[in-house]
C-alpha positions as CSV (number, residue, x, y, z in Angstrom):
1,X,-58.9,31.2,-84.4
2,X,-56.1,28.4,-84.7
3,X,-55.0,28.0,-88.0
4,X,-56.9,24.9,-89.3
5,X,-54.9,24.0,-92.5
6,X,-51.2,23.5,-93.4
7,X,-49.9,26.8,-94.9
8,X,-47.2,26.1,-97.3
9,X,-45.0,28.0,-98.9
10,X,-45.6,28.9,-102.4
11,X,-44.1,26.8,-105.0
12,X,-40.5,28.3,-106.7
13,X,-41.0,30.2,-109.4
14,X,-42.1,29.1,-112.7
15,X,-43.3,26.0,-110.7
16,X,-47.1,24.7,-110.8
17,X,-48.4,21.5,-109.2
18,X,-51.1,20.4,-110.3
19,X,-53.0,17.0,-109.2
20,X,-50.8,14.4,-111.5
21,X,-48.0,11.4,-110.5
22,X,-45.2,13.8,-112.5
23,X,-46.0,16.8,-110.1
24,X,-46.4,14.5,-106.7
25,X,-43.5,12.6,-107.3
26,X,-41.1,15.3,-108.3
27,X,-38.3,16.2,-106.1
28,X,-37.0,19.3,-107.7
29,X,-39.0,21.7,-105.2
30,X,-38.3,20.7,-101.6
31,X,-39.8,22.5,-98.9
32,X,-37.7,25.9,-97.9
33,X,-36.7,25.9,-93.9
34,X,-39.5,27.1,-91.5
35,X,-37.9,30.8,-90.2
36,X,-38.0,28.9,-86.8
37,X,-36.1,26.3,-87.8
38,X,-33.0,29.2,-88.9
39,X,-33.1,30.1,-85.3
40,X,-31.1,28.9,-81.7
41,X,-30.6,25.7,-81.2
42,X,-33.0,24.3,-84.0
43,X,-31.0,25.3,-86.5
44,X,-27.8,24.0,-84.8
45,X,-29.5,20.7,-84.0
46,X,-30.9,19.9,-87.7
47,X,-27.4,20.6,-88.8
48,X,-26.0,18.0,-86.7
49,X,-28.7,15.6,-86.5
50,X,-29.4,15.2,-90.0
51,X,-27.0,13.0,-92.6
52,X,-27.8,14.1,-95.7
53,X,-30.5,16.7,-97.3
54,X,-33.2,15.5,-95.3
55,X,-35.6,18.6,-96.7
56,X,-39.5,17.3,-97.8
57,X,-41.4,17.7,-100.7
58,X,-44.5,19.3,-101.3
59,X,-46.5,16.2,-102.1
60,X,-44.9,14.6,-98.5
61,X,-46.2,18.0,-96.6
62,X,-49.7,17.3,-98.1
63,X,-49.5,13.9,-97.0
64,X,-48.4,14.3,-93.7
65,X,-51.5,17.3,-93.4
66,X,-53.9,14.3,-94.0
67,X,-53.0,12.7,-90.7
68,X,-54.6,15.6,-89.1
69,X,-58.1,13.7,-89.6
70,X,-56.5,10.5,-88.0
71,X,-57.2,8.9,-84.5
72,X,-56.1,6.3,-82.5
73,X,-59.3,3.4,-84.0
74,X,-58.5,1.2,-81.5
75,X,-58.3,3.1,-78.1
76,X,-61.2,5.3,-79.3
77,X,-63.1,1.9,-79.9
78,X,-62.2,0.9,-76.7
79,X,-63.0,4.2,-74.8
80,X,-66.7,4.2,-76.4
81,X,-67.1,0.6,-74.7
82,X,-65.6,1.5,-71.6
83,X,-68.1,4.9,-71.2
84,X,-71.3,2.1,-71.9
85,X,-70.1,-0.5,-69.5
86,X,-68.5,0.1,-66.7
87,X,-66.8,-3.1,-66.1
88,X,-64.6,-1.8,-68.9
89,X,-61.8,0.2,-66.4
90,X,-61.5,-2.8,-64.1
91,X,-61.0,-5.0,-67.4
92,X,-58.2,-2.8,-68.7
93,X,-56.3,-2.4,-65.3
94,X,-56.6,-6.4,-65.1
95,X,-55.2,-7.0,-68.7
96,X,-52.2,-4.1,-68.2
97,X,-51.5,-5.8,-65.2
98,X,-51.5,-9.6,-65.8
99,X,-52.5,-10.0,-69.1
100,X,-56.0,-9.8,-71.3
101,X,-56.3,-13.7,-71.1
102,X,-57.1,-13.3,-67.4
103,X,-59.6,-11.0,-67.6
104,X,-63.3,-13.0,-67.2
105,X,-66.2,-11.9,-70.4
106,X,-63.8,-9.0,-71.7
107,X,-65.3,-6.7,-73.7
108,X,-64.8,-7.4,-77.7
109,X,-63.3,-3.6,-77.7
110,X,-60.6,-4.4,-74.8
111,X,-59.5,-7.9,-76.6
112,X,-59.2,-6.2,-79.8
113,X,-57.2,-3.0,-78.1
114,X,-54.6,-5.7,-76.5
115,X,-54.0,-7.3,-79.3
116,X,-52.9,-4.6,-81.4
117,X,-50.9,-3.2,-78.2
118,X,-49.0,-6.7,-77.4
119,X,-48.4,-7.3,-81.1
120,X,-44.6,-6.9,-81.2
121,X,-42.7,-5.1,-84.6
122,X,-40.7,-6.9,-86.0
123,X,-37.9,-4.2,-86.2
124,X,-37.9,-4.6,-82.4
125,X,-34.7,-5.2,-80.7
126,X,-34.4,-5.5,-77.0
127,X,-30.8,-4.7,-76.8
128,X,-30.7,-1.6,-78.4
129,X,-33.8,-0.7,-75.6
130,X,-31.0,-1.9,-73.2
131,X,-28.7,0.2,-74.6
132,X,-31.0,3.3,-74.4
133,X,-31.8,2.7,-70.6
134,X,-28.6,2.5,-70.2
135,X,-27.6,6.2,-71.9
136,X,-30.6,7.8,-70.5
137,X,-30.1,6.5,-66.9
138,X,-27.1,8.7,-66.7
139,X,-29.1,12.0,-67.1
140,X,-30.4,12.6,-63.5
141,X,-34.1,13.6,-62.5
142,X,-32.7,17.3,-61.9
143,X,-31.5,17.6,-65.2
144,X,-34.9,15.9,-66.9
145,X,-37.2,18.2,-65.1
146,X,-35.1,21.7,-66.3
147,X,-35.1,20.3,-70.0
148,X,-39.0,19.2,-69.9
149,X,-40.0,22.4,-68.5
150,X,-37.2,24.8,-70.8
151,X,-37.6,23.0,-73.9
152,X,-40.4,19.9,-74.0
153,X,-43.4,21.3,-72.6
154,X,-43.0,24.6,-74.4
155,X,-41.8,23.0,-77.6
156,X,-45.2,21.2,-77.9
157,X,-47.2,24.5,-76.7
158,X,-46.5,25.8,-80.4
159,X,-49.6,24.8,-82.1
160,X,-52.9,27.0,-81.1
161,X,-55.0,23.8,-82.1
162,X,-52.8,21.3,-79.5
163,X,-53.1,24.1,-76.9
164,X,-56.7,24.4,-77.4
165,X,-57.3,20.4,-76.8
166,X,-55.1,20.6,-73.8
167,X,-56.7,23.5,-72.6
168,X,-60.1,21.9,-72.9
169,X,-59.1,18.5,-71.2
170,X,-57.4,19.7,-67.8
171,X,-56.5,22.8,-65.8
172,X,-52.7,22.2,-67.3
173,X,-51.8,26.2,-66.6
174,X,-52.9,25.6,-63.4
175,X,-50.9,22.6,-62.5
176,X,-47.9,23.2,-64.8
177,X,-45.8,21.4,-62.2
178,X,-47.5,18.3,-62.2
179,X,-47.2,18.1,-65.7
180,X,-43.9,18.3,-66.0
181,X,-43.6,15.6,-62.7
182,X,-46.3,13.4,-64.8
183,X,-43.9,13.8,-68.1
184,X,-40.7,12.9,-66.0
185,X,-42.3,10.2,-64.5
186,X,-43.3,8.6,-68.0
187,X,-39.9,9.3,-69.3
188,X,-38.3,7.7,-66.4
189,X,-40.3,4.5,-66.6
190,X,-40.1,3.9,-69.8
191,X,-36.2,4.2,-69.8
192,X,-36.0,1.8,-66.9
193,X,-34.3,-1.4,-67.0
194,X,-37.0,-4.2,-68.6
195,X,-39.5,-0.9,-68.8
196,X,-40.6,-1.8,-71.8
197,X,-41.2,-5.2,-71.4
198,X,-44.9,-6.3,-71.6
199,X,-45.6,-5.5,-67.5
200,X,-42.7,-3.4,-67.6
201,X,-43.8,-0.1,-66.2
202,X,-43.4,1.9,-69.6
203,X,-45.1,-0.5,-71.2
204,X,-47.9,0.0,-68.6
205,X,-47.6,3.6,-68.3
206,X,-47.9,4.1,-72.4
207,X,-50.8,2.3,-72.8
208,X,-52.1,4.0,-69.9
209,X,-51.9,7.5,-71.6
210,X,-52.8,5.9,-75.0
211,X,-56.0,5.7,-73.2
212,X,-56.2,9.4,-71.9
213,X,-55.7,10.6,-75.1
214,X,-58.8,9.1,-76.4
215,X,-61.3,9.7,-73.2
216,X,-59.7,13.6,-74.3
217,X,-60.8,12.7,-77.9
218,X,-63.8,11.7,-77.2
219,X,-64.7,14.5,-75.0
220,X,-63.3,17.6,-77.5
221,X,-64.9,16.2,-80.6
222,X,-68.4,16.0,-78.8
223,X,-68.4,20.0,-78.3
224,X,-70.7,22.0,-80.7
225,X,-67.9,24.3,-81.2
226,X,-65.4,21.6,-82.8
227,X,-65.6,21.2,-86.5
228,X,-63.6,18.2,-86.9
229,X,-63.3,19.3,-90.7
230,X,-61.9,22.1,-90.7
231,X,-59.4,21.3,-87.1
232,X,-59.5,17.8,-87.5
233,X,-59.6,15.2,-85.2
234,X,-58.7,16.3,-81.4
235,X,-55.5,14.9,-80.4
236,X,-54.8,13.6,-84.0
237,X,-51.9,11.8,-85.2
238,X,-50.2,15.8,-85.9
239,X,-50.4,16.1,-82.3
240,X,-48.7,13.2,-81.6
241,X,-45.6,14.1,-83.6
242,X,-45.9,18.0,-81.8
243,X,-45.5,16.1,-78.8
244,X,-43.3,12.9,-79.1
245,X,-40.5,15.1,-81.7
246,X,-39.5,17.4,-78.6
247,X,-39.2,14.6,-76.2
248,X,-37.1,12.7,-78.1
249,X,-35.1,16.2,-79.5
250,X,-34.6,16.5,-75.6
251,X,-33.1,12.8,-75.2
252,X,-30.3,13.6,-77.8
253,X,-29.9,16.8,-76.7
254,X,-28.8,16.2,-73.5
255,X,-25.4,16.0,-75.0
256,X,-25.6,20.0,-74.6
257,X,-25.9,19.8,-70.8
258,X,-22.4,17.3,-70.5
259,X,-24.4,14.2,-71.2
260,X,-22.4,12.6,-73.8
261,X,-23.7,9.8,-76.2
262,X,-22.0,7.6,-78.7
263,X,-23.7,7.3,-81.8
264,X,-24.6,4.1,-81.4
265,X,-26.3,5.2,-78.1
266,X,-28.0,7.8,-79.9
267,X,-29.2,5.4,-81.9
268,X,-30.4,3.3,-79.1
269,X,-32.5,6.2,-78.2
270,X,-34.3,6.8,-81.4
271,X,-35.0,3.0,-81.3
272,X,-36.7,3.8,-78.0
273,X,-38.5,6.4,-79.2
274,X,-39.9,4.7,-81.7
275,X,-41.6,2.4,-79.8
276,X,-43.0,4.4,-77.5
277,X,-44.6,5.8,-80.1
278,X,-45.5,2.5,-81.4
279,X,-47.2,1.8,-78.2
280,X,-48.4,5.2,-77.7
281,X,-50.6,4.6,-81.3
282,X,-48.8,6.8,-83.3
283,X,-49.4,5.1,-86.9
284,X,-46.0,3.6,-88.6
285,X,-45.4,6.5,-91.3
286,X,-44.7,8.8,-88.5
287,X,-42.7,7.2,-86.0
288,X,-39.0,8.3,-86.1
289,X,-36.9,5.0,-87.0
290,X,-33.4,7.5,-87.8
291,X,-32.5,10.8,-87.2
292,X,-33.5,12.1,-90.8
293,X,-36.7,10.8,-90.2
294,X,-36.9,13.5,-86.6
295,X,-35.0,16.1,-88.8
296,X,-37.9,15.4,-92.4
297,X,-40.9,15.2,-89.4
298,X,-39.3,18.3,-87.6
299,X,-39.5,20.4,-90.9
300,X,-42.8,18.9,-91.6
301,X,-44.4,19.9,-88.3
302,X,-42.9,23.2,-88.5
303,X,-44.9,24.3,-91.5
304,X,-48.0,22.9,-90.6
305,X,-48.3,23.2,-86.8
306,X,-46.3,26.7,-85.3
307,X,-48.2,29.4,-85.1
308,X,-47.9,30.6,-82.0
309,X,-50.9,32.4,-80.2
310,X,-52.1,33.9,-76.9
311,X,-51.8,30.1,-75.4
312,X,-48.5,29.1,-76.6
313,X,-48.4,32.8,-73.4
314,X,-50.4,31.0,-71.4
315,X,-48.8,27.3,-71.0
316,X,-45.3,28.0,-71.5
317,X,-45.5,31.0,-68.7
318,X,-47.1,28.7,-66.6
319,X,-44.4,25.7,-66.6
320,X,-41.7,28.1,-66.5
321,X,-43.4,29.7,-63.5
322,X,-43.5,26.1,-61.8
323,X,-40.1,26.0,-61.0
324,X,-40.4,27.9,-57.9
325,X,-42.2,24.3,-56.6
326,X,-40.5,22.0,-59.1
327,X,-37.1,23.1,-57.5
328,X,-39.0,24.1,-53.9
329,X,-38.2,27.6,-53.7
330,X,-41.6,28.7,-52.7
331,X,-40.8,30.4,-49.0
332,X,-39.9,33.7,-48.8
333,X,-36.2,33.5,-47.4
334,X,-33.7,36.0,-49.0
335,X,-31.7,33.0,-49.6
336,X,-34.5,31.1,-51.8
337,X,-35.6,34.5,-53.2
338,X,-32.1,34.4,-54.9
339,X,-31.8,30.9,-55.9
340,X,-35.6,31.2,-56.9
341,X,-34.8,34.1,-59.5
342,X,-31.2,32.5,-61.0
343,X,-33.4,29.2,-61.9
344,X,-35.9,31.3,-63.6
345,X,-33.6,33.1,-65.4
346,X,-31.7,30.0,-66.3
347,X,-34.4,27.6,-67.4
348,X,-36.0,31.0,-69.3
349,X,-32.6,30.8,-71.3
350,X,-32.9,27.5,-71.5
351,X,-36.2,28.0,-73.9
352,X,-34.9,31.3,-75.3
353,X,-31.6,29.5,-76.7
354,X,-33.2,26.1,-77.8
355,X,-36.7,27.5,-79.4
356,X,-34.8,30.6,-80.5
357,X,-35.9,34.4,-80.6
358,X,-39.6,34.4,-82.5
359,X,-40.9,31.8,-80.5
360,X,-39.6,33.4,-77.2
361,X,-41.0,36.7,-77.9
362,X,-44.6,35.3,-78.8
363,X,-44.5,33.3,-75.7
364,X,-42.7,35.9,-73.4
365,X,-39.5,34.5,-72.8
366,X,-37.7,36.9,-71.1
367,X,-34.6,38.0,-72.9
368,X,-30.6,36.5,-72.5
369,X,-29.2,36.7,-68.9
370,X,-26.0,36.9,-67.4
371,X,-27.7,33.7,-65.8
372,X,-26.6,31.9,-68.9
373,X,-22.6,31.7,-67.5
374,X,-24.3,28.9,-66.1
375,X,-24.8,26.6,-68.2
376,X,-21.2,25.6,-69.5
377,X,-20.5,25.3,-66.0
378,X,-23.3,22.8,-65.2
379,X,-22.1,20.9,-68.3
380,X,-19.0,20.6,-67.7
381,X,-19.5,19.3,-64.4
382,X,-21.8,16.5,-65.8
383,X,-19.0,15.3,-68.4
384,X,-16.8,14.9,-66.2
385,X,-19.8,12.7,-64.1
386,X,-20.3,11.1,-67.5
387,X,-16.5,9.8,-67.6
388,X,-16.5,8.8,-64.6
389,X,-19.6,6.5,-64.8
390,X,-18.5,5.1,-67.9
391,X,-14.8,4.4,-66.4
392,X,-15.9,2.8,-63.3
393,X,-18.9,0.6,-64.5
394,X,-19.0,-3.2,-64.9
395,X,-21.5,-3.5,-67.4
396,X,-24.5,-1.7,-69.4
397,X,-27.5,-3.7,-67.4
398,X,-25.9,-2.4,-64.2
399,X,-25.4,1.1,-64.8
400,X,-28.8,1.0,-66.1
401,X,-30.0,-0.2,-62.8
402,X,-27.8,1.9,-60.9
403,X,-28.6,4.7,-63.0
404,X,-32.4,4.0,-62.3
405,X,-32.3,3.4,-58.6
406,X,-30.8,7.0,-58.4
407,X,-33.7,8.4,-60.5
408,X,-36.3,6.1,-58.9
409,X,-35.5,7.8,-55.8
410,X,-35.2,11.4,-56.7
411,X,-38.7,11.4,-59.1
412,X,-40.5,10.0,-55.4
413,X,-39.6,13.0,-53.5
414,X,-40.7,15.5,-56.4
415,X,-43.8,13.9,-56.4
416,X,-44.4,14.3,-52.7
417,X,-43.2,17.9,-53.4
418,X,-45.4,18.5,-56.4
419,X,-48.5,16.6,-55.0
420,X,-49.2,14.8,-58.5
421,X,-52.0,13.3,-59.0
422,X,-53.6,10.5,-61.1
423,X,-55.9,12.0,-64.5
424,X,-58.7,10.2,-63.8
425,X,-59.5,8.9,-67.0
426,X,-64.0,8.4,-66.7
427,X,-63.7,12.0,-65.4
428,X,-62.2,13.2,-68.9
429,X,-65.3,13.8,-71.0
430,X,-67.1,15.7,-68.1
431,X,-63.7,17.9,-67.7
432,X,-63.9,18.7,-71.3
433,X,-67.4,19.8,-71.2
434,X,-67.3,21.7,-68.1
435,X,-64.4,24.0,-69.8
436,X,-65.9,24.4,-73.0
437,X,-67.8,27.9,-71.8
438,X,-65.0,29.5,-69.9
439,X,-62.3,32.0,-71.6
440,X,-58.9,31.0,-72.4
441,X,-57.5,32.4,-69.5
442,X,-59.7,31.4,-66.6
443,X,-60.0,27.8,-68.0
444,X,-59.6,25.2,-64.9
């Protein structure tokens, strides 16, 4: 079984902490490094990303362990109204689209859901969003879809307990590929010019999943076999941070495929970030407003959430498998037999090098190829892309859109490739239930 509670370290020696303010509030015994975090491209990345000692205490791992038993209130209010009364999907598609105050008798649950979603933070600033869509408009779909399925998807497939809720909610080692089109897709709208405007399509798209999450929520913590004590809450505010740190390690990390950013763009990208995960209903303490804050939460979720099991197997084998159709090279050609093996070796390097060595043998990464000559190639190709972008454009709003239109049209013919389709959202509890018999492996 999934480990259920956060194993720490034990104290340095000599060191006891017991339950008083002295002990909590003491920063003389930081956290040591996670051994995952000494490895590949983690270790390079907390190096670089981090400006100072950016190591947690003790009393903050404890803290951050409590959000395990946190929700998302709201959307979980929201989804119990929407499963009595059906009126409740129309409703929310009618508010997301043009606005809750056009919406005839709403239910008290949806008012209350919209006005927590539209209130706006007031660290919110629109031109550091523009800023962002900007910088991330210059990494091409191609690009997106290796990283999300080398490095996002298996990133977040290191906690058994995440795995299992995923597991339980949809056939996701079954349709790897559409996850990975799915995650694109989110990614691309939210970075698209005005996306995260109110009925920008990021904005839409967030709230959307927000909603997901707690149909899946709803559905896991109704099995008998879920003890919400002792695995707390499915799809828990932990979660969140599994997910949302690798997608936004794989924004700023772009820079090791050619895609260079300024430090003021990478800034602009945290700032993103953040409120995606503001909309998403990740609660304030955990959203990352700086890169110490990714590098302190990294650590964090490192101790409390890898442990690697026979799922972390399952999933990541699965997505890396889905290249074949991500990059249609599913005939039988010699030519695509080729080009179908150097993209698996590649994008299996690709996880090997950024999730390092213990995570790739637990989730059978194959080892190093020659396939890894690659890469530098690949980059250095997109710097010089990068340059030229930056040389020849007029202003940020219009590489942004340029930038988009060029995405835009390359994410609509992977989704005709892929076939995606839409979760469908009153279908979640019964999805849940109907996989909560079958082994690990046949589940879907």
């Amino acid at each position: 079984m999934a480990r259920s509670t956060v194993d720490l370290p034990a104290p340095a020696p000599g060191r006891v902490h017991p339950l008083n303010s002295a002990a909590r509030h003491s920063l003389a015994d930081p956290l040591p490094i996670h051994p995952a975090l000494q490895e590949g491209a983690a270790a390079l990345a907390l190096r670089w990303l981090s400006a100072g000692d950016a190591r947690p205490t003790r009393a903050q791992a404890e803290a951050f362990a409590a959000y395990r038993h946190v929700g998302d209130p709201p959307a979980d209010a929201l989804v119990a109204a929407m499963r009595k009364d059906r009126r409740g999907r129309a409703q929310l598609e009618q508010a997301l689209e043009h606005g809750v105050e056009t919406v005839d008798d709403p239910l008290p649950e949806l008012i209350d859901f919209f006005a927590e979603l539209e209130a706006v933070p007031y660290w919110l600033d629109h031109a550091l969003l523009e800023r962002a869509s900007a910088t991330l408009n210059r990494v091409p779909v191609d690009t997106l879809v290796s990283l999300t399925a080398a490095v996002t998807l298996p990133g977040s497939y290191v906690s058994p307990l995440v795995n299992e809720v995923l597991l339980h909610g949809g056939d996701l080692h079954r349709r790897a590929a559409g996850r990975v089109t799915e995650t694109v897709s989110w990614l691309v709208d939210c970075a698209s010019p005005g996306g995260m405007e109110r009925f920008g399509d990021g904005f839409k798209t967030t709230a959307r999943v927000r909603i997901i999450h707690g149909y899946i929520r709803a559905g896991v913590g109704s099995l008998d076999d879920w003890d919400v004590e002792t695995r707390g809450v499915p799809v828990n505010q932990l979660h969140y941070c599994v997910t949302m740190i690798p997608l936004l390690a794989v924004a700023l990390g772009t820079v090791a495929l050619g895609h260079l950013q300024s430090a003021k763009e990478r800034e602009a990208v945290v700032h993103l970030y953040r409120y995606m995960s503001h909309l998403m209903g990740v609660v304030p303490e955990l959203q990352v407003a700086s890169l110490n804050d990714l590098t302190r939460l990294v650590w964090l979720a490192a101790w409390s959430e890898f442990d690697p099991d026979e799922s972390s197997r399952l999933l990541t084998t699965a997505v890396l498998d889905s290249v074949d159709q991500l990059r249609d090279l599913t005939d039988g050609t010699a030519g695509q037999r080729l080009r179908r093996t150097l993209h698996r070796r590649v994008h299996h390097d690709l996880t090997r090098l950024s999730l390092g060595p213990s995570y790739a043998a637990a989730a059978g990464v194959t080892p190093l190829s020659a396939g890894i000559a690659v890469l530098p190639v690949l980059a250095a190709g997109n710097v010089v892309r990068d340059v030229a972008q930056r040389l020849t454009r007029r202003d940020v709003a219009t590489a942004a859109r340029r930038g988009h239109a060029r995405r835009a049209a390359d994410l609509a013919r992977l989704k005709e490739r892929v076939h995606t389709r839409p979760y469908r959202r009153d279908e979640a509890v019964d999805t849940v239930r109907s996989r909560a018999d079958k082994p690990l492996a046949s589940a879907g």
